[in-house]
C-alpha positions as CSV (number, residue, x, y, z in Angstrom):
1,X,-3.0,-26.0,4.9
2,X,-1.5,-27.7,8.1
3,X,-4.5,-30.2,7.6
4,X,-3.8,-31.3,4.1
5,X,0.5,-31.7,5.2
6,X,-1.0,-33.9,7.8
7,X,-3.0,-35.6,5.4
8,X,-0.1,-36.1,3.0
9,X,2.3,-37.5,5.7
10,X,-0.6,-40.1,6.8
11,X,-1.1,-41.5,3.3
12,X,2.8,-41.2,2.7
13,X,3.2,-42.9,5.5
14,X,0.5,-45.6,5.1
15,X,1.7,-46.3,1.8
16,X,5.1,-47.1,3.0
17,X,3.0,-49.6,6.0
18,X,1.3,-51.5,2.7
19,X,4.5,-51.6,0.8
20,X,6.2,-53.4,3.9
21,X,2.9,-55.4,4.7
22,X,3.3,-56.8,1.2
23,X,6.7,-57.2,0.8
24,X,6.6,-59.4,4.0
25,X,3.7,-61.1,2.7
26,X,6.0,-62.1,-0.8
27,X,8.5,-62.8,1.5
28,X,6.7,-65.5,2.9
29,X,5.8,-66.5,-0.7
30,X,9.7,-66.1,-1.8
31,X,11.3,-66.6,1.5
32,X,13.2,-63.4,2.0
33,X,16.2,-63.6,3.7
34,X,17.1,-61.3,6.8
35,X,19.3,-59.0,5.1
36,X,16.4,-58.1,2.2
37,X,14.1,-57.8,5.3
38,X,17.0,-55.7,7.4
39,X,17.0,-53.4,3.7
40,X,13.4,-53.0,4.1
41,X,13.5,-51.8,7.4
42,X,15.8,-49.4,6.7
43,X,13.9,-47.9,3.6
44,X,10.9,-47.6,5.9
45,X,12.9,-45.6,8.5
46,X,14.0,-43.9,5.5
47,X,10.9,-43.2,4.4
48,X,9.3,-42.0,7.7
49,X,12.1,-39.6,7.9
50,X,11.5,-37.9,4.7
51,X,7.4,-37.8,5.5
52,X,8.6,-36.3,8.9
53,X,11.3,-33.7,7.1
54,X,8.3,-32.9,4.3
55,X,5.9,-32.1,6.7
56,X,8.4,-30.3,8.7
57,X,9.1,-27.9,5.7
58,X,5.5,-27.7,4.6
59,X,4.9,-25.6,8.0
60,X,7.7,-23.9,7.7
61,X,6.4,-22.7,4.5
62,X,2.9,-22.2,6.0
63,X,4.9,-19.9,8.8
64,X,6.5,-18.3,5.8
65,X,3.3,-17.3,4.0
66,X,1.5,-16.5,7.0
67,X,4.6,-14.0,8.1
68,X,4.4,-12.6,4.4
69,X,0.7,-12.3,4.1
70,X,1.2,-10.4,7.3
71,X,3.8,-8.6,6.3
72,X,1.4,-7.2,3.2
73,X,-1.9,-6.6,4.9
74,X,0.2,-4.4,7.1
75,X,1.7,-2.7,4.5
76,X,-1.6,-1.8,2.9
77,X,-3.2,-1.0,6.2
78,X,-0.4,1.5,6.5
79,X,-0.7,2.8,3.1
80,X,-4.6,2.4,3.7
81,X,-4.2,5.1,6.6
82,X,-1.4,7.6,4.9
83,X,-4.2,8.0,2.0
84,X,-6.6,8.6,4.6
85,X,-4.6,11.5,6.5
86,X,-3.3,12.1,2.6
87,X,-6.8,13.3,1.7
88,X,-7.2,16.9,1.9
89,X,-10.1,18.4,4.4
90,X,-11.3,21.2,2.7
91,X,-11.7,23.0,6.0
92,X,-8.3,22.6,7.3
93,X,-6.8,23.9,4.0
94,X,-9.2,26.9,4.1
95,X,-8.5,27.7,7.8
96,X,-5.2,26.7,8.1
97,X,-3.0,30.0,9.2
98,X,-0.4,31.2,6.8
99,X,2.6,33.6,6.9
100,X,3.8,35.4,3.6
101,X,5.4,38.5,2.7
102,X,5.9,39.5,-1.2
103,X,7.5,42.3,-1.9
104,X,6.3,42.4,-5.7
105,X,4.4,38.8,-7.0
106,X,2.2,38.3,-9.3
107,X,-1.6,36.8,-8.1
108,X,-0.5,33.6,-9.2
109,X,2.5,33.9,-7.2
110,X,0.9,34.9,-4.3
111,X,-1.9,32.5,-4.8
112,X,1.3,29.9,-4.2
113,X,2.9,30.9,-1.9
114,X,-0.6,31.2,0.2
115,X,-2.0,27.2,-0.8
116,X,-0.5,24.0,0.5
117,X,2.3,22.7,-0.9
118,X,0.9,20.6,-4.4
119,X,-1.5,22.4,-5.1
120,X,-2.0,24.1,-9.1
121,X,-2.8,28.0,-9.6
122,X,-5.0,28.9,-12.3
123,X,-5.7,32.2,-13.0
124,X,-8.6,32.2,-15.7
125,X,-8.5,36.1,-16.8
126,X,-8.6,37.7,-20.2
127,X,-7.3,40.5,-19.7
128,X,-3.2,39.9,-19.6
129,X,-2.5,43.0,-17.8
130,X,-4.2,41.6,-14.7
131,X,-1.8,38.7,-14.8
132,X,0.9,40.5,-15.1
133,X,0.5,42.9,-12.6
134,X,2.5,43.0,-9.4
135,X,0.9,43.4,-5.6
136,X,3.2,43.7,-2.5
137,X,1.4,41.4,-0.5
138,X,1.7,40.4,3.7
139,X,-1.0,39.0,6.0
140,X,-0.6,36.3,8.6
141,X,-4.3,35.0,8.4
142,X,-6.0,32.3,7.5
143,X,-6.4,30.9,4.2
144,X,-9.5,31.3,3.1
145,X,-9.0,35.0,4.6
146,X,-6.0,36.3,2.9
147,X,-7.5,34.9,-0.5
148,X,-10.3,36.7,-0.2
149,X,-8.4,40.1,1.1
150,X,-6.1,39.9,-2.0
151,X,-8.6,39.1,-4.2
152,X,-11.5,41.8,-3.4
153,X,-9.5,44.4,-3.6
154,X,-9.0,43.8,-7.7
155,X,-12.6,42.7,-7.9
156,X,-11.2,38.6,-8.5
157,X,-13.0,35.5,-6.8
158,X,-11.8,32.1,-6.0
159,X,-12.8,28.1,-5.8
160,X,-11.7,25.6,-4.7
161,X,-11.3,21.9,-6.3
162,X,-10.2,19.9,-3.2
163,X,-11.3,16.3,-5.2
164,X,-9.5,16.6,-8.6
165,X,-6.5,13.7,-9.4
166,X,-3.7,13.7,-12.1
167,X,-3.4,10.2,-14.4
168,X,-1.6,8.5,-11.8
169,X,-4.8,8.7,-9.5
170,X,-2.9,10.8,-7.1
171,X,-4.7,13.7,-5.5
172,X,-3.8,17.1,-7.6
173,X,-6.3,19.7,-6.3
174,X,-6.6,22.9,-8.1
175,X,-7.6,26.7,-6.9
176,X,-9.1,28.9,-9.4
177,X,-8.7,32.7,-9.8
178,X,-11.5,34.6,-11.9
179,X,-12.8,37.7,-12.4
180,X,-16.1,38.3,-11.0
């Protein structure tokens, strides 16, 4: 880019050189007088100037676009990363040590307040009375543990679906409850 403003300026510039070079060739056809050759000085200082303040703002814009392409490829590196440490390892969920005391919850409720924060609860019984029912629930162990401890005592399994996304393309992972 810094090349072809370089470029420009040299054939601005030589342009202006040929327009003098042949305006002081007429003039020896025509015999300019001093002042007309004084008024072509001037425009070619004129001239020069504005080459010089063109190129000047050409890298100044170059600077600009540089600072702004910057400016982006950090932002996606950043947001590059935060979907990297966004992306849910399936063994830190399932080890991950919780705390929760329910006096009276339903499995889905428990099931909850046990998983991450964003995660969907489906329980896939036919029976509604198993859905309904109410557990007083308390464990401090891991995840995957206190799952399984609520679950096998009412004879219920549980998956996980760690990969799953909503329309938006966000991640929306889901934990099924079943009977076995």
């Amino acid at each position: 880019m810094k090349q072809n403003t370089l470029i420009a300026a040299t054939s601005a510039l030589t342009i202006a050189l040929s327009s003098l070079t042949a305006t002081a060739v007429q003039a020896a056809d025509t015999a300019i007088n001093a002042q007309e050759l004084e008024t072509l000085k001037v425009q070619l200082i004129e001239a020069k100037t504005a080459v010089e303040n063109a190129q000047q703002v050409a890298e100044e814009i170059v600077q600009t676009a540089q600072a702004d392409a910057d400016r982006i490829l950090e932002q996606a590196n950043a947001t590059a990363n935060q979907s990297k440490e966004d992306k849910i390892s399936p063994l830190a969920v399932k080890n991950a040590a919780v705390a929760v005391e329910i006096a009276a919850g339903t499995i889905e409720e428990i099931a909850t307040a046990i998983m991450p924060e964003g995660w969907r609860i489906l329980v896939d019984v036919k029976d509604p009375k198993i859905k309904d029912r109410r557990f007083q629930y308390v464990t401090t162990k891991a995840r995957e543990q206190a799952l399984s401890d609520l679950l096998n005592s009412i004879d219920m399994s549980h998956q996980y679906f760690f990969e799953l996304v909503n329309a938006d393309g966000e991640a929306s992972p889901l934990l099924v409850i079943s009977k076995r």
